[in-house]
LUMSE-126852 format. One record per atom (N, C-alpha, C, O, CB): residue number from 1; residue in three letters; z, x, y; atom name. Coordinates in pm, whole numbers. Glycine has a CB too. Layout:
! residues N
   k   r     up   east  north  a
 NUM ALA      Z      X      Y CA
...
This chain:
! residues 98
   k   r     up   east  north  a
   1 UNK  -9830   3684  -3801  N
   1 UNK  -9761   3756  -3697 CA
   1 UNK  -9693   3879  -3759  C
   1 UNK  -9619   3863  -3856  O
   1 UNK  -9658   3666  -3625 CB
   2 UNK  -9714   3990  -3713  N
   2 UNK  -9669   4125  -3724 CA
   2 UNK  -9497   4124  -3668  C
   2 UNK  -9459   4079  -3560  O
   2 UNK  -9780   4227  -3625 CB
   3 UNK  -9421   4178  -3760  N
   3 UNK  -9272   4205  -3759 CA
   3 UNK  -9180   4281  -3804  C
   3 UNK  -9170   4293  -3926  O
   3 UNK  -9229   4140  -3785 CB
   4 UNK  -9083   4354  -3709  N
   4 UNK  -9060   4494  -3764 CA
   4 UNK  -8891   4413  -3776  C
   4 UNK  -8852   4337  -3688  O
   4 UNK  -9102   4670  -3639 CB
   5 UNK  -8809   4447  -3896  N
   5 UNK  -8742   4375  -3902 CA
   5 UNK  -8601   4501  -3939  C
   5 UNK  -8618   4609  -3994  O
   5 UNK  -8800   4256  -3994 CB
   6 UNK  -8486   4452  -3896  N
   6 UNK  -8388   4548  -3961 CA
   6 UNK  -8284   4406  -4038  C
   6 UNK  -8261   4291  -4000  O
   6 UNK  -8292   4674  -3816 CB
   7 UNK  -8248   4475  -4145  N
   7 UNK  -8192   4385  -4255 CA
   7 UNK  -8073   4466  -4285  C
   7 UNK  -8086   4588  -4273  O
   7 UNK  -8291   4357  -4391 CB
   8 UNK  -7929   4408  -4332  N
   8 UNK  -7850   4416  -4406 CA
   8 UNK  -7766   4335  -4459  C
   8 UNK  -7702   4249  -4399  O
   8 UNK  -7812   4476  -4379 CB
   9 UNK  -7763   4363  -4587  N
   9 UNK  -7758   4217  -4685 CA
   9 UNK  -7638   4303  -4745  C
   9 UNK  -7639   4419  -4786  O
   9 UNK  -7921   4154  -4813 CB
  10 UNK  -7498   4179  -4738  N
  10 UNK  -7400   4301  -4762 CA
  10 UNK  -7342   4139  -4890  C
  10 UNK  -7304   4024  -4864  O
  10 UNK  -7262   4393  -4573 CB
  11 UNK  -7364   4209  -5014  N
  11 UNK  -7228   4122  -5125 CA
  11 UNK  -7162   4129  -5099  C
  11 UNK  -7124   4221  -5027  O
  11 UNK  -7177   4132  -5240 CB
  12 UNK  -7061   3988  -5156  N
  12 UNK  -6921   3966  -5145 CA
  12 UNK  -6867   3959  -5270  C
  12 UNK  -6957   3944  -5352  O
  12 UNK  -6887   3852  -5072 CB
  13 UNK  -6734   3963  -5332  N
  13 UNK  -6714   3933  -5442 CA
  13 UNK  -6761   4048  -5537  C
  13 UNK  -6784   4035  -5657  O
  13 UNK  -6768   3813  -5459 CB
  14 UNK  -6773   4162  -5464  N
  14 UNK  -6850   4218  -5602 CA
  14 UNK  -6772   4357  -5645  C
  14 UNK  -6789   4414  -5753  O
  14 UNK  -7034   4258  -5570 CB
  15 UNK  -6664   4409  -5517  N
  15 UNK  -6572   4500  -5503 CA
  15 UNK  -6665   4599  -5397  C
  15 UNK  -6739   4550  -5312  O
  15 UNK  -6518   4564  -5656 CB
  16 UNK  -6641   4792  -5422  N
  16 UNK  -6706   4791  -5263 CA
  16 UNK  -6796   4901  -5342  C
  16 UNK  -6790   5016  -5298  O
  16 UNK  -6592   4844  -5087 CB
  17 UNK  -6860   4882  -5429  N
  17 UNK  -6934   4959  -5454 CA
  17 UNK  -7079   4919  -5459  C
  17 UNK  -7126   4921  -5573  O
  17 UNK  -6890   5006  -5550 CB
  18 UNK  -7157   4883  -5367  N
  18 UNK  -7253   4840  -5307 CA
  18 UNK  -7380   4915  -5364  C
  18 UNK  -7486   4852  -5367  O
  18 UNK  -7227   4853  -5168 CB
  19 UNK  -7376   5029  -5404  N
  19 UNK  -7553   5093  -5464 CA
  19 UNK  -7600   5022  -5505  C
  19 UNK  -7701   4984  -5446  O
  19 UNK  -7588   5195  -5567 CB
  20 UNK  -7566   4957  -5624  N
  20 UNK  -7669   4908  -5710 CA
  20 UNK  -7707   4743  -5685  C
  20 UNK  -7785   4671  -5747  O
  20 UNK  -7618   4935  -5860 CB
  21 UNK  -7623   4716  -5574  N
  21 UNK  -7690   4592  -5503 CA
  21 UNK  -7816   4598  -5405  C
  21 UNK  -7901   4510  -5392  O
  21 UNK  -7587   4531  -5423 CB
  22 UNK  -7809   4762  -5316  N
  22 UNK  -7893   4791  -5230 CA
  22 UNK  -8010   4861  -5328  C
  22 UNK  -8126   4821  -5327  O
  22 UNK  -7826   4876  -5115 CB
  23 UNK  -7966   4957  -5402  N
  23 UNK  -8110   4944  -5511 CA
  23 UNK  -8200   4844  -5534  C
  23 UNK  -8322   4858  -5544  O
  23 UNK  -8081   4953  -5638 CB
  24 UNK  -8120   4712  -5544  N
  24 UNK  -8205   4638  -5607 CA
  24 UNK  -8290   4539  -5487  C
  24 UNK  -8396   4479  -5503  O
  24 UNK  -8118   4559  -5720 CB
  25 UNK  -8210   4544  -5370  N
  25 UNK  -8300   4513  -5263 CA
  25 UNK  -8455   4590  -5222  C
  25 UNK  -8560   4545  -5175  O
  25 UNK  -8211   4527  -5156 CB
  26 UNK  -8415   4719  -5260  N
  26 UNK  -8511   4843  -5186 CA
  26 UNK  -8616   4777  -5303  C
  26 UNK  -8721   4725  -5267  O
  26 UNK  -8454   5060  -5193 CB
  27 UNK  -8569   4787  -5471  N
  27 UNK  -8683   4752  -5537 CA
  27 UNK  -8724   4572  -5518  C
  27 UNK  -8830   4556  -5580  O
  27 UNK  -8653   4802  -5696 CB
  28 UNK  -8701   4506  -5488  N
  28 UNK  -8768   4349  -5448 CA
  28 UNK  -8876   4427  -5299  C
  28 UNK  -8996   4399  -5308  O
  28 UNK  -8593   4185  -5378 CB
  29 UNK  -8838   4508  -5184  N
  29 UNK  -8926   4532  -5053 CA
  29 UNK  -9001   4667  -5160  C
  29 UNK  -9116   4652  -5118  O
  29 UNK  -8818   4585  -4863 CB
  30 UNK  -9006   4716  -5204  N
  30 UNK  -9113   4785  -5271 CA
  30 UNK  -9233   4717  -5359  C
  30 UNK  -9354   4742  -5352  O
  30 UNK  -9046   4869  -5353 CB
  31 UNK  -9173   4635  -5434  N
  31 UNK  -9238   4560  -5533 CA
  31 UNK  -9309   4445  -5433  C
  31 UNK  -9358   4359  -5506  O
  31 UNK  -9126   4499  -5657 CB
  32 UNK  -9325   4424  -5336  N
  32 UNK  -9358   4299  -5190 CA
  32 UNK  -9462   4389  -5140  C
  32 UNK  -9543   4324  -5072  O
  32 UNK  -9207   4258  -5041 CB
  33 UNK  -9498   4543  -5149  N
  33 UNK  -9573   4609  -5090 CA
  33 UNK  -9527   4611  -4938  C
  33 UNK  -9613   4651  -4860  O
  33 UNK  -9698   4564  -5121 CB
  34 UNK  -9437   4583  -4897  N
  34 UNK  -9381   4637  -4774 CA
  34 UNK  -9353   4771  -4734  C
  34 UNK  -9303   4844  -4819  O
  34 UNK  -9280   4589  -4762 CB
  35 UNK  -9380   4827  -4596  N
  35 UNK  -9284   4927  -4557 CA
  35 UNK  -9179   4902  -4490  C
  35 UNK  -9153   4829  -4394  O
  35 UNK  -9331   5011  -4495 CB
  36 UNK  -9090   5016  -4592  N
  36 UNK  -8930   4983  -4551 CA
  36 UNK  -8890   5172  -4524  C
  36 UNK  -8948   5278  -4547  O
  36 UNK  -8811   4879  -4726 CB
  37 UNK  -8776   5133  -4472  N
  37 UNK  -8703   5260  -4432 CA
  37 UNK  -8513   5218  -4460  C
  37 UNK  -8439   5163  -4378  O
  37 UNK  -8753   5300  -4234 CB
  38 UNK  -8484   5255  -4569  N
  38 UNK  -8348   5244  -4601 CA
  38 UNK  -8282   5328  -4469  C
  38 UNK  -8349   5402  -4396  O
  38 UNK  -8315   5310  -4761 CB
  39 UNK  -8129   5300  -4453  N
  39 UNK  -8082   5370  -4325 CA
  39 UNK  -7920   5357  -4388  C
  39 UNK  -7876   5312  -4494  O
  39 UNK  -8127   5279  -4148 CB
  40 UNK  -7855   5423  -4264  N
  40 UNK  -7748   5444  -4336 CA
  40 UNK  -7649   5284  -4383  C
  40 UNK  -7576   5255  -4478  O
  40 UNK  -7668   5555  -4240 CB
  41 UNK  -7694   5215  -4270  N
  41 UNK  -7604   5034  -4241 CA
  41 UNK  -7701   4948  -4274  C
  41 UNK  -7668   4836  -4237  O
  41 UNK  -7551   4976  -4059 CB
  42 UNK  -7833   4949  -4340  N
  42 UNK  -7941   4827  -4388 CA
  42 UNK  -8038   4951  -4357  C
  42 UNK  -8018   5068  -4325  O
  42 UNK  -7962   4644  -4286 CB
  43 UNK  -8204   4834  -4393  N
  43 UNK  -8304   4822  -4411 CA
  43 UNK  -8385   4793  -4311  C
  43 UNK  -8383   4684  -4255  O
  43 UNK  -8307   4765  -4486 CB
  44 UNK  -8481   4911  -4273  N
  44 UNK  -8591   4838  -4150 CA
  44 UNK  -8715   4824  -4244  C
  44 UNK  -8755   4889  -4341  O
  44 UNK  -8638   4955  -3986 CB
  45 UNK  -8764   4700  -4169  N
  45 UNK  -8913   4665  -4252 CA
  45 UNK  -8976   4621  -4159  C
  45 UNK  -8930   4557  -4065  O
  45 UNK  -8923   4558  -4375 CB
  46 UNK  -9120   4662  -4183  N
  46 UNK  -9259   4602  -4118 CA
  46 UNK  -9354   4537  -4198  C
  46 UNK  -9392   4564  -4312  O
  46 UNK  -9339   4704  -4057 CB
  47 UNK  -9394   4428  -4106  N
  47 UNK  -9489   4388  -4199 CA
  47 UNK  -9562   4231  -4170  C
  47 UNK  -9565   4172  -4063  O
  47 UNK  -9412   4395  -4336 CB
  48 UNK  -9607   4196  -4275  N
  48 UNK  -9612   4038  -4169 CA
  48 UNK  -9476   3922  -4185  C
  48 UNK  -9371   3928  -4248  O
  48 UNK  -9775   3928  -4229 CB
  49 UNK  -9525   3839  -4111  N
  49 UNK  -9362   3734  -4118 CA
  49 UNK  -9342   3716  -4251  C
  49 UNK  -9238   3747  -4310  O
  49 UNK  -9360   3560  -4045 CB
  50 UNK  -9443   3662  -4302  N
  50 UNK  -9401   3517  -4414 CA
  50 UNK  -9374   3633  -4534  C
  50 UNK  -9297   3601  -4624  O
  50 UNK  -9568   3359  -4464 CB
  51 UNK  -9422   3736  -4536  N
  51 UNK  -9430   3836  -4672 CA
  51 UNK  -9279   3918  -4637  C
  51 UNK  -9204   3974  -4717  O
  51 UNK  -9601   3966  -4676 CB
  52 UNK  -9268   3904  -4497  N
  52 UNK  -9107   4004  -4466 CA
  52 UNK  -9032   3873  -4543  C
  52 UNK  -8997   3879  -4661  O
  52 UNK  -9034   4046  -4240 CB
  53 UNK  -9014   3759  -4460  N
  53 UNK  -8932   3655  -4475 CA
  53 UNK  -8882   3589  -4647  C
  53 UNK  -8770   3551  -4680  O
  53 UNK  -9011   3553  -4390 CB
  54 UNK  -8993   3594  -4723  N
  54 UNK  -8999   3575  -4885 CA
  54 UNK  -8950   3700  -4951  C
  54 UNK  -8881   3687  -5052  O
  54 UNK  -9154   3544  -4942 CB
  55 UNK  -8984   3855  -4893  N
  55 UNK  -8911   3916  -4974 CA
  55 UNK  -8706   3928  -4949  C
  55 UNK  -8620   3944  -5035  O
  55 UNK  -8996   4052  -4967 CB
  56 UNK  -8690   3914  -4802  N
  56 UNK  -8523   3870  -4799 CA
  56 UNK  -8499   3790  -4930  C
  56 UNK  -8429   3818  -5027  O
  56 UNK  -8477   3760  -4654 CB
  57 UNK  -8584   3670  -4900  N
  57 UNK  -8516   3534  -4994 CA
  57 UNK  -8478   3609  -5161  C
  57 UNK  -8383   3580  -5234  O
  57 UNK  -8671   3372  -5018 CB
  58 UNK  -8587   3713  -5185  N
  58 UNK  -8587   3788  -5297 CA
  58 UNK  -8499   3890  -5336  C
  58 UNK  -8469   3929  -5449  O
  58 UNK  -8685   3833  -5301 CB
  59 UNK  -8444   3947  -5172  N
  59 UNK  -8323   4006  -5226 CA
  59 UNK  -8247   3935  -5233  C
  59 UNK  -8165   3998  -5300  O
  59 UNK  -8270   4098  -5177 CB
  60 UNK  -8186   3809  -5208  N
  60 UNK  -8061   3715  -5215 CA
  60 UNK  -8095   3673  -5357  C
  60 UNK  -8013   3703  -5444  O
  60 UNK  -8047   3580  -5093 CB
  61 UNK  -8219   3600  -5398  N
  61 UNK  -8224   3571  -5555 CA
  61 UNK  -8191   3731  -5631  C
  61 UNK  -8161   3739  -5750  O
  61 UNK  -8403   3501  -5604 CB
  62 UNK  -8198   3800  -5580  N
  62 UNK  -8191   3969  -5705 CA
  62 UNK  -8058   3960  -5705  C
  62 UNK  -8007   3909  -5805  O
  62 UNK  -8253   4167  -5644 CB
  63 UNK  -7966   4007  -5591  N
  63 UNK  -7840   3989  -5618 CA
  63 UNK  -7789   3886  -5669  C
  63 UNK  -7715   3878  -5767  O
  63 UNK  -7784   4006  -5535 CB
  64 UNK  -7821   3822  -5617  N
  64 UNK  -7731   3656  -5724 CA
  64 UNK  -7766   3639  -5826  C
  64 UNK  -7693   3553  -5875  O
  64 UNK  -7749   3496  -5687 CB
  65 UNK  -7872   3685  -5924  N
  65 UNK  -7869   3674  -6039 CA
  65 UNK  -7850   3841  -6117  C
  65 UNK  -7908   3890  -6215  O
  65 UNK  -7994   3590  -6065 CB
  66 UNK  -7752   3891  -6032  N
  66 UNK  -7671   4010  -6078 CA
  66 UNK  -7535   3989  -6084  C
  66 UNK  -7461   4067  -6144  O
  66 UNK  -7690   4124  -5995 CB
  67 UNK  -7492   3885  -6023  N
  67 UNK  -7351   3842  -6040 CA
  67 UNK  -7294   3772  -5860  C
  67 UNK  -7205   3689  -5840  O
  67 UNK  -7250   4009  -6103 CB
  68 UNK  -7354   3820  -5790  N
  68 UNK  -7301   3830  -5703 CA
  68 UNK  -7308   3683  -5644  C
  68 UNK  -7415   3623  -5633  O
  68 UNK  -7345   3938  -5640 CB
  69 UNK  -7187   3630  -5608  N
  69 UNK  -7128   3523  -5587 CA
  69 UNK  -7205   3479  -5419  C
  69 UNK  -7258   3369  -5401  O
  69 UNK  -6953   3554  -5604 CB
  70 UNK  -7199   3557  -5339  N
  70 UNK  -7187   3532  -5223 CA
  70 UNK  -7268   3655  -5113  C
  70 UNK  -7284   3774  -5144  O
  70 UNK  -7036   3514  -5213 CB
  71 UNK  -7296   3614  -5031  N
  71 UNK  -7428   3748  -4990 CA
  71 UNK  -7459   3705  -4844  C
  71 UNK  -7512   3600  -4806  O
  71 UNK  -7609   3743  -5102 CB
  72 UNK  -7415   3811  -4771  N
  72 UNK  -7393   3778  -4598 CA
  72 UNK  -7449   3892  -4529  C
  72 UNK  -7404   4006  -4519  O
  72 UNK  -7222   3764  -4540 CB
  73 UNK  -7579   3829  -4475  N
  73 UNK  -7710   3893  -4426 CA
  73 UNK  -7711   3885  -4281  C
  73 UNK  -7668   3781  -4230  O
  73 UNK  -7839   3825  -4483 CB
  74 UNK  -7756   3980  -4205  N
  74 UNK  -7797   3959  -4071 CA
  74 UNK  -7924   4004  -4046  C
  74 UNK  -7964   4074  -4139  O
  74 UNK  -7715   4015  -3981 CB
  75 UNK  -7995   3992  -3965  N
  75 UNK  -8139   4008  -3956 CA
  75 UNK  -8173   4048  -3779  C
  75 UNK  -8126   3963  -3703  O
  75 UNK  -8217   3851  -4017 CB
  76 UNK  -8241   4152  -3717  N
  76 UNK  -8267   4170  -3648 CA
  76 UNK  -8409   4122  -3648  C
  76 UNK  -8468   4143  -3754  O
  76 UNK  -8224   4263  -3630 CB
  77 UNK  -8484   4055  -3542  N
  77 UNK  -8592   4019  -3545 CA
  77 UNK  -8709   4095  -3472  C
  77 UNK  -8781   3997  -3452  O
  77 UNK  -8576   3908  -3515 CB
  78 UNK  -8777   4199  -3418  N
  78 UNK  -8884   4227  -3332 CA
  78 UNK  -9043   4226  -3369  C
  78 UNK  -9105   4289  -3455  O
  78 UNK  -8854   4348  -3289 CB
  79 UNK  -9093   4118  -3261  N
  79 UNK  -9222   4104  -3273 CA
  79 UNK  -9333   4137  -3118  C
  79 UNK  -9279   4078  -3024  O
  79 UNK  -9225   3954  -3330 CB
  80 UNK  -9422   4187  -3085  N
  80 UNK  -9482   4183  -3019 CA
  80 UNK  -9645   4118  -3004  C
  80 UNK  -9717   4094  -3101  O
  80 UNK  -9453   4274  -3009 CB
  81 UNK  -9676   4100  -2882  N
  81 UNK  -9791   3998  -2883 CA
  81 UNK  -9867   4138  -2748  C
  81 UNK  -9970   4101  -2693  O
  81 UNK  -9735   3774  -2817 CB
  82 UNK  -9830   4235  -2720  N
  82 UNK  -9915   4329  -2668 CA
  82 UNK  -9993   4433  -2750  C
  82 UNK -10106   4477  -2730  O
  82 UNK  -9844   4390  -2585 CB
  83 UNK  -9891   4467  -2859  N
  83 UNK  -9971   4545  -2938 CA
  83 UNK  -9947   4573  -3070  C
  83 UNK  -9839   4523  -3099  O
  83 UNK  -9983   4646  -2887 CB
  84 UNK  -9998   4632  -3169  N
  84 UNK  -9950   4643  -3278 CA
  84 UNK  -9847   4759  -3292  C
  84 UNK  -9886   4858  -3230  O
  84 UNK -10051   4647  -3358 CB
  85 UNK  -9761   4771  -3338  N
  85 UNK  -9629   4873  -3349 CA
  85 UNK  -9585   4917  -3461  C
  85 UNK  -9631   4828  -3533  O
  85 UNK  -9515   4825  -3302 CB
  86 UNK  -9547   4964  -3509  N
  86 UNK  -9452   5051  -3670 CA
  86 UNK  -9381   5079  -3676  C
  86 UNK  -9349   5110  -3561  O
  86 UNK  -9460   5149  -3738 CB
  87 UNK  -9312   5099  -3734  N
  87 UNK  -9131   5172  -3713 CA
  87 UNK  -9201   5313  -3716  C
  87 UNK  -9123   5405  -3689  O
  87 UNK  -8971   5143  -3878 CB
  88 UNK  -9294   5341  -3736  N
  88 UNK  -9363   5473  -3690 CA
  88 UNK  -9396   5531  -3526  C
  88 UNK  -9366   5631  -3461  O
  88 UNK  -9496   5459  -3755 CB
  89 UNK  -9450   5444  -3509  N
  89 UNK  -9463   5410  -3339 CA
  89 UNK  -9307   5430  -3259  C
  89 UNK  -9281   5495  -3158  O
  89 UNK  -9519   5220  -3314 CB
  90 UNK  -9241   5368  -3324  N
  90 UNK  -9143   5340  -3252 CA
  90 UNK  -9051   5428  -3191  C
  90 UNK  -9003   5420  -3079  O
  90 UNK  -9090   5272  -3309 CB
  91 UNK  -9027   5533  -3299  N
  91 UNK  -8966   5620  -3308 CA
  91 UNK  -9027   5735  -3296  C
  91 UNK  -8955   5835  -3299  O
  91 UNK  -8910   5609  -3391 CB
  92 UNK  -9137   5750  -3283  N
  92 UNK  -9220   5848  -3195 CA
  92 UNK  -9236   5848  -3053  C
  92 UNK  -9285   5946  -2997  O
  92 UNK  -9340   5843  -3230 CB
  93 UNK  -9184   5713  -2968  N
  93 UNK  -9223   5684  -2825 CA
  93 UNK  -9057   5731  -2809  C
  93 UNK  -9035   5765  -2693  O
  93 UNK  -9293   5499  -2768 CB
  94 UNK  -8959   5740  -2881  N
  94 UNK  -8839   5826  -2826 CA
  94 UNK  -8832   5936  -2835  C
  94 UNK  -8780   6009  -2750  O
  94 UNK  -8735   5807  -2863 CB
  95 UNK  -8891   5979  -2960  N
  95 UNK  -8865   6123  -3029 CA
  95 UNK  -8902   6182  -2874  C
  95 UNK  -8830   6253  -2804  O
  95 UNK  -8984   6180  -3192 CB
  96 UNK  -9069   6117  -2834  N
  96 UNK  -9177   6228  -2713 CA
  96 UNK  -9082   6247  -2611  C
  96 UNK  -9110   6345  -2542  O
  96 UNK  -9342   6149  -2625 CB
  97 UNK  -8992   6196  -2581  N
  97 UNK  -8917   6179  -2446 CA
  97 UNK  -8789   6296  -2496  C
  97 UNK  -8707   6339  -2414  O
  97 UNK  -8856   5983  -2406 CB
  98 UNK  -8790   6340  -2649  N
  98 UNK  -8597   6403  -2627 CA
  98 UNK  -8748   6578  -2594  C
  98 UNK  -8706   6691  -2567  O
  98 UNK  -8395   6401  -2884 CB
C-alpha cells in the first residue's frame, strides 16, 4: 500500500538544539531510498507502508543511539485506494487553483 506520510520526531532530554537529531533522521529516509521533503515542523514522505514504517523505527534507533533518552513522534497518515498520488501531485492540485 502506497503512503504519503508527514513525520515529526521531536527529542527529549537532549536541550533545544535539534539539527543534528533531524540530520540524522533525513539521513536514515535517504539511506531507505525514500522520498522525503524536510519542512519547517517535520518530514513528509512517500512511499510504500512497510519501507515508510521501518525507516521511522530507524529514526528512533538513530537518535537513541546518539544519546537521546526519549523521542516523541507524531505521524500523519494518508493513503488512497483511487489513485496513485505524490507529495508532487499534491501540491500541484493546489498550486493550479491559486
Amino acid at each position: 500500500m502506497k503512503v504519503i506520510v508527514d513525520l515529526c520526531v521531536v527529542p527529549i532530554g537532549v536541550g533545544v538544539h535539534l539539527a543534528p537529531y533531524v540530520a540524522a533522521c533525513q539521513k536514515v529516509l535517504s539511506e531507505a531510498g525514500l522520498t522525503f521533503r524536510l519542512h519547517p515542523n517535520g518530514t513528509a514522505i512517500e512511499g510504500d507502508w512497510a519501507p515508510v514504517f521501518a525507516a521511522i523505527e530507524g529514526c528512533h534507533r538513530a537518535l537513541h543511539a546518539m544519546g537521546c533518552p526519549r523521542i516523541f513522534t507524531t505521524v500523519t497518515i494518508n493513503t488512497r485506494t483511487d489513485k496513485q498520488q505524490s507529495l508532487d501531485d499534491k501540491l500541484d492540485s493546489v498550486r493550479s487553483l491559486l
